[in-house]
N, C-alpha and C positions, 0 to 999 in steps of 0.2 A: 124500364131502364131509367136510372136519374136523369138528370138535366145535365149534372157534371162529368159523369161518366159519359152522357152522348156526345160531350164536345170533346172526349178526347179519344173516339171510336175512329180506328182505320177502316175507310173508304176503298171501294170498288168504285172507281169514275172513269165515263167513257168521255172520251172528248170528240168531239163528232166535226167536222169541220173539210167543208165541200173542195177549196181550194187549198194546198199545202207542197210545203217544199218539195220542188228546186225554187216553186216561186215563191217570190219574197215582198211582204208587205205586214202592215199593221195588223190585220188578223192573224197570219202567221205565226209570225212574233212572237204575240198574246197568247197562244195555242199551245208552242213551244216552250215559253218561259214557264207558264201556267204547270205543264206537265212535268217540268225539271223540278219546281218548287214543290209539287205534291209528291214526286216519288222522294223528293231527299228529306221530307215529313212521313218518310213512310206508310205513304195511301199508293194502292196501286190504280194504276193508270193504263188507260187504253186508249191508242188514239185511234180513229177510225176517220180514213181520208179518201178523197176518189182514187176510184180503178187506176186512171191514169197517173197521178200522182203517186200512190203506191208502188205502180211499174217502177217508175223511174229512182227511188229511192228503197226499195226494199232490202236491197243487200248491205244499206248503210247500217250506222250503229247510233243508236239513242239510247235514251236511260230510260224509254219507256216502249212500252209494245206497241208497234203499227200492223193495221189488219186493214184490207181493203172495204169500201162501201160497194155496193151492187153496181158492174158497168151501168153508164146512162145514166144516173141517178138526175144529171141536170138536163139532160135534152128530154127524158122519156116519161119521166113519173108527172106532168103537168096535161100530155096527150089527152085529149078526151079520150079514145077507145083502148088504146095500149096503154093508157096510163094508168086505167082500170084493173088489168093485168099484171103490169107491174108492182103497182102496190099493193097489191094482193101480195107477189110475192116477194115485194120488202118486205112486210109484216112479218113474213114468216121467218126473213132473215134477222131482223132482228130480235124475233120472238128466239130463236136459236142463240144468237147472240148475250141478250139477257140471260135464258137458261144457262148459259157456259160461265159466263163471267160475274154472274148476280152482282149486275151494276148497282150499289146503293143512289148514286146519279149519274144523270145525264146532263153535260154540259153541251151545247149545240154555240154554234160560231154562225152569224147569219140566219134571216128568219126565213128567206129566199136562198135555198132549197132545201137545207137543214133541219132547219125549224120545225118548217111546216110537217115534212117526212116523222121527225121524232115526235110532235106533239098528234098529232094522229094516230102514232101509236101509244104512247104513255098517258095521255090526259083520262083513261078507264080503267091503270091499272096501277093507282096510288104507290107510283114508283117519281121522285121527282124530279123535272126536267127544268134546267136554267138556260133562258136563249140569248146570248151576249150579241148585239147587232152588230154590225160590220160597217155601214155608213151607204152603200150605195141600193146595198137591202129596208131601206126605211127611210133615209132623205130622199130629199123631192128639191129640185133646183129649175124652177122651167127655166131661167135663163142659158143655161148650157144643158138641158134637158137631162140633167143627171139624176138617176135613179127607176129601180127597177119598176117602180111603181105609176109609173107613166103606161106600162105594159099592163091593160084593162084585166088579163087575165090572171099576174100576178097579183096584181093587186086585191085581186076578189079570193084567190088562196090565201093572203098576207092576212087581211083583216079578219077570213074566215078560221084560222089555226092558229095564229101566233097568240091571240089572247087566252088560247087554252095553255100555253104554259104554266109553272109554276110561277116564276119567276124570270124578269126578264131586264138584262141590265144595259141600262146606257151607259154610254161611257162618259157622258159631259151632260150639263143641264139642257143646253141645247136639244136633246136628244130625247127628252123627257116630250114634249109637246107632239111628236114625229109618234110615238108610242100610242100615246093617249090617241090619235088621230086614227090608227089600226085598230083600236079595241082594246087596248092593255089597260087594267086599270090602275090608276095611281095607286095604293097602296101593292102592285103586284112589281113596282119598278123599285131598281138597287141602282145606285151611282156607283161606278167603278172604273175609275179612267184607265188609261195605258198604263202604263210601267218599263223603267229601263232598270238593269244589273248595274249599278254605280260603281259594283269593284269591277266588273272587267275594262269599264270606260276608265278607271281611276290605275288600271294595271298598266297601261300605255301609255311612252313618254317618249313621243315621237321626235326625233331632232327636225325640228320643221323646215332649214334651208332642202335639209335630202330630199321631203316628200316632198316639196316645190318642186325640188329639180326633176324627180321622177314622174310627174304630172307635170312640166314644162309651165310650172307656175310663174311670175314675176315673185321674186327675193324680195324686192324692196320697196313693193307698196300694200297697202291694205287690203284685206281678202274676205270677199265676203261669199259664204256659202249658202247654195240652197239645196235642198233633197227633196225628190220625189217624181215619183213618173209627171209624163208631160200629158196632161189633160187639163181644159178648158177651165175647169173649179181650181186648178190650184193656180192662176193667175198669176203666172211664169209668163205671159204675153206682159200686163203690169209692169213688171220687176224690168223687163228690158226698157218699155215706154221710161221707167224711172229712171233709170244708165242713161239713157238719151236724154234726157232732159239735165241731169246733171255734165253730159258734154255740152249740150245748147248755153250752160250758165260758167261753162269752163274750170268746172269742178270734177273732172275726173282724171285727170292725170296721174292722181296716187293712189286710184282703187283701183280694183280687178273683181270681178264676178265669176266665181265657180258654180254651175248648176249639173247637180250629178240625177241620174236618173232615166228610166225606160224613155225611149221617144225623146228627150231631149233635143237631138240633131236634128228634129223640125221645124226647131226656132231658128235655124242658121240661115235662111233664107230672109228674115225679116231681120236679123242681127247684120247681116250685110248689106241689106236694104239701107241703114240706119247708120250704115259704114263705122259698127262697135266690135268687131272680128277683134280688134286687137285687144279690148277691155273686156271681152267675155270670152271663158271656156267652157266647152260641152263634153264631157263623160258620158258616154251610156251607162245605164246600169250597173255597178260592181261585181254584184253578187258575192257568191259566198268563197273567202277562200279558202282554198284546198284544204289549208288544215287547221280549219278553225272548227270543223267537225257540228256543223250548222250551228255556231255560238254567233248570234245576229245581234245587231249591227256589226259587219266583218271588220274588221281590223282592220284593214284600208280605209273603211271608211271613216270611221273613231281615229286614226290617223289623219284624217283631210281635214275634220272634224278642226283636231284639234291643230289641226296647222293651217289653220282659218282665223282673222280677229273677228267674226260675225257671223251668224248667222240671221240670214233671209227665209221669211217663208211667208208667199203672200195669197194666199188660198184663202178662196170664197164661200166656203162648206167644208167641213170636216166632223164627224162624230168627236175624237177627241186629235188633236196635234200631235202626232208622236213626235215629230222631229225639233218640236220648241222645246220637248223634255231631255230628249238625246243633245243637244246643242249644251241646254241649262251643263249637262253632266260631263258635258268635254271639257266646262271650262271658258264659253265663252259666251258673250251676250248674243240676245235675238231680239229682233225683229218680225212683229209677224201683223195679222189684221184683227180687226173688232167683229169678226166672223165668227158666227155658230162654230164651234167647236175649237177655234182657236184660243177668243179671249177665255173661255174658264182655265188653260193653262195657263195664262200669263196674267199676272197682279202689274197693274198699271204702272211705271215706271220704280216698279219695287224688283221685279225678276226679268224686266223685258220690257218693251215698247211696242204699241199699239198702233198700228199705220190705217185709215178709212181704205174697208174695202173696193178694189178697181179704182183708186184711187192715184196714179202713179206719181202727181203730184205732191201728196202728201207724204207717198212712201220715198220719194228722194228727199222730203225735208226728213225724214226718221235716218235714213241713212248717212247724209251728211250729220244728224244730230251727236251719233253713238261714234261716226268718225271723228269729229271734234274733241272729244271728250275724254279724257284719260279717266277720270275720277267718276265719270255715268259710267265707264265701261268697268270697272272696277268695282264698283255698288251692284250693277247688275249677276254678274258675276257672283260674287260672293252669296247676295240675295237667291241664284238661280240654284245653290248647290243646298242651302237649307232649302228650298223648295221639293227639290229632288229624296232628299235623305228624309225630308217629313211625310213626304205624300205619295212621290209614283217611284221610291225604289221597290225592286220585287221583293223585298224582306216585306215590306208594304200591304202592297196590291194581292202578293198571293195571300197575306193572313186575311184581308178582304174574303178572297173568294172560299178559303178554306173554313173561318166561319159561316159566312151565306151556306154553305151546303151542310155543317152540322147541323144551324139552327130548322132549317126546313125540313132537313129528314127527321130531327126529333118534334117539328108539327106533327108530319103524316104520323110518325108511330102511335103519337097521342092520340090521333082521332083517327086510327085504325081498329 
């Protein structure tokens, strides 16, 4: 087959990915969008999610096919004696699997439990497999002891399978040295960060007193937004030290702090400690709404989004920052830290501003900076939407992926 002819060859792709909707986060997403790009390029698309996961969403509708992975696949297949057995009888499921739908690839989400599962079966049978990490499958944070790989036994599956992949992508440079570290070798690693849909962000034109009023926002001061579940790495503990310190210096009478996200309402005990109840609000989670037909970031939020003058996000690790990218594309500037997988999204006072991680100090000088400023907030801005429309819209990101899997299958063919 030519060269040219193999790059315009429709795909059989599995996408294989442990954790998936109703819950919602950056792999997710990436899984989602990924699949929607490839079937409206007409390559057909399989996702394949846990049991559990599949229960719960099987009767929805997507524009690509969901088929469940083997119960247990994350409690069972790592067992010393039953794990023996069961991966016995993975293989066979997905020997069945391949038969049926003669995957030309396999794209896997996370190296921990994914990975490892598909490159055990594929690395002897010149079929190729792309492992995209996930962030808490391959960082290592002892400070908040984040990462599966503190766990001796994954770790000794991690570094012993995931280098058998084809190809394996980070999502930020940062991510690249985490690789190397398992066994991947550099030239087996693709950079390929997150990506957001910039028209559906660009479709909504929220009247922003209403969404204030319906999240009992304050109308008439500055609003700064953060996103993301509440865990120890994304340094949501910080962000409130930094509120306080801008009350201790009598600078906060005209901002507000929205932090939306899983576990959030944990902070409320330390935010009252701190007697900031009135200058901070806590949302749980959104999720998806009803009829937005799993189209992520929901609409509520791309809404808050954009009836926010800022966005905050002060996280101490990250693969890549999604929410510095979703922010750039609502419209409005961010804030975020000089942390592994943050700074490669943000260009230093060109699309965003860089605050020293755990630093709450510095990050209330970052926030009093972007509130000062009509004319930074407006540079930013403008800077954050060529960012977006150059780099991580999915018109983007999916031609990324969608090349990476011609050029590799037309390797194998070559040297089959």
């Amino acid at each position: 087959m030519s060269k040219s002819k193999n790059r315009n060859k429709k795909l059989n792709i599995a996408i294989a990915i442990s954790s998936f909707f109703p819950s919602i986060g950056g792999a997710q997403v990436t899984a989602h969008n990924l699949a929607t790009y490839l079937e409206e390029n007409n390559h057909q698309v399989i996702m394949i999610i846990s049991w559990k996961n599949w229960r719960k969403i099987k009767n929805k509708k997507f524009p690509y096919k969901i088929i469940p992975m083997l119960p247990g696949h994350q409690s069972l297949f790592s067992k010393k004696y039953i794990g023996k057995i069961y991966n016995f009888i993975m293989n066979k499921y997905l020997y069945f699997l391949q038969k049926k739908y003669k995957f030309d690839v396999w794209q896997s989400f996370g190296t921990y439990p994914m990975g490892i599962s598909l490159s055990k079966f594929l690395h002897k049978r010149n079929i190729t497999h792309i492992m995209r990490t996930v962030g808490y499958d391959i960082q290592k944070n002892e400070d908040v002891q984040y990462g599966y790989r503190f766990d001796s036994k994954k770790e000794k599956l991690i570094t012993q399978w995931a280098p058998k992949c084809t190809k394996a992508i980070a999502l930020s440079e940062s991510v690249i040295e985490d690789l190397l570290d398992i066994g991947v070798k550099r030239d087996q690693i693709e950079i390929i960060p997150c990506g957001v849909d910039l028209s559906r962000f660009n479709s909504f034109n929220p009247d922003t007193n209403i969404i204030r009023e319906k999240y009992n926002l304050p109308k008439n001061k500055f609003l700064y937004i953060c996103v993301g579940r509440n865990h120890p790495k994304k340094g949501f503990s910080y962000l409130v030290d930094a509120f306080n310190k801008l009350k201790i210096n009598n600078l906060l009478d005209d901002k507000h702090l929205l932090i939306i996200g899983d576990k959030v309402k944990k902070l409320r005990k330390k935010i009252n400690k701190l007697k900031l109840s009135n200058h901070i609000t806590l949302i749980e989670e959104l999720g998806i709404d009803d009829n937005d037909d799993f189209n992520v970031p929901s609409r509520s939020l791309i809404e808050l989004y954009k009836s926010s003058d800022a966005c905050v996000f002060p996280s101490l690790i990250e693969t890549f920052a999604m929410i510095n990218i979703e922010a750039m594309a609502s419209h409005i500037p961010v804030i975020s830290t000089d942390a592994p997988g943050c700074r490669e999204s943000i260009v230093e006072n060109f699309d965003g501003l860089l605050s020293k991680p755990a630093d709450a100090e510095d990050l209330s000088k970052k926030l009093v900076q972007i509130f000062s400023s009509s004319k930074l907030r407006t540079k930013l801005i403008d800077n954050g939407i060529i960012s977006v429309l150059n780099k991580y819209d999915w018109k983007v990101i999916g031609k990324h992926f969608e090349d990476l899997y011609q050029r590799e299958i037309s390797k194998k063919e070559l040297h089959f």
